[in-house]
N, C-alpha and C positions, 0 to 999 in steps of 0.2 A: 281184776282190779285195774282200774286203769292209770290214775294220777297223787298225790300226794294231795293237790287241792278234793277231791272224794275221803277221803280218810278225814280232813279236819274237821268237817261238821261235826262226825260221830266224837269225835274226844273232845269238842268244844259244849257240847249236849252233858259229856260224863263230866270236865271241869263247874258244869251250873247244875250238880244233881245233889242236892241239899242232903242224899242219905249217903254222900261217903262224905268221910273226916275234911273238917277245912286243909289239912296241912294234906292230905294226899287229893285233895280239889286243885289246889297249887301247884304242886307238881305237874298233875295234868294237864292243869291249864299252861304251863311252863311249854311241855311238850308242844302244846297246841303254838304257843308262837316260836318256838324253835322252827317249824315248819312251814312258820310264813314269814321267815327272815328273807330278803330280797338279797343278801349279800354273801349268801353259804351256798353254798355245792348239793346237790339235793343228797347226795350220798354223808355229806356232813349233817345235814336235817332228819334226815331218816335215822342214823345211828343217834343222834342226842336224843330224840325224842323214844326210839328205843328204850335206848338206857334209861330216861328219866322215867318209863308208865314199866319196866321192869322192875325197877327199884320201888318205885309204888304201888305196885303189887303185890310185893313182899311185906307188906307193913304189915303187923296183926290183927289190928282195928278196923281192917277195911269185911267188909260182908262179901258171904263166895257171890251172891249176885254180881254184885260191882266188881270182885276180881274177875271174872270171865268177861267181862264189858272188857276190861282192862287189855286182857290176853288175846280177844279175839281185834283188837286196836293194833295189839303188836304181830299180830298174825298178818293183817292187812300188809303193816308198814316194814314187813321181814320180805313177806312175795313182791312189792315195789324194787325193796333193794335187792333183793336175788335179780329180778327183772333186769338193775344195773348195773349188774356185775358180769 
């Protein structure tokens, strides 16, 4: 993996996928611009967006499809931040 702008497509694809719940769409989509804020630290972008498709992954109404879209999102943007650490 190489960048943070590579990882956005994929959660900006999951934020407009009409078969997970509006409120965990949100969130996603939240994630997605936490990471294309011009004014945070990429290490402050990777952790918020983190925690925000963790926390939505957790909900109960989401389908294990879309949880594993989810996980393998945060799996991406976890090898980024190890990368920076």
């Amino acid at each position: 993996m190489g960048d943070i702008k590579d990882v956005i497509p994929l959660i900006c694809e999951m934020s407009e996928d009409r078969r997970i719940p509006r409120n965990i769409r949100a969130m996603i989509k939240e994630a997605a611009d936490a990471l294309q804020k011009e004014d945070e630290s990429d290490v402050v972008k990777l952790s918020t967006a983190i925690n925000l498709l963790e926390e939505s992954s957790n909900d109960p109404n989401i389908a294990a499809f879309s949880r594993t879209e989810i996980w393998n999102a945060v799996s991406m943007l976890e090898s980024l931040q190890s990368d920076l650490e």
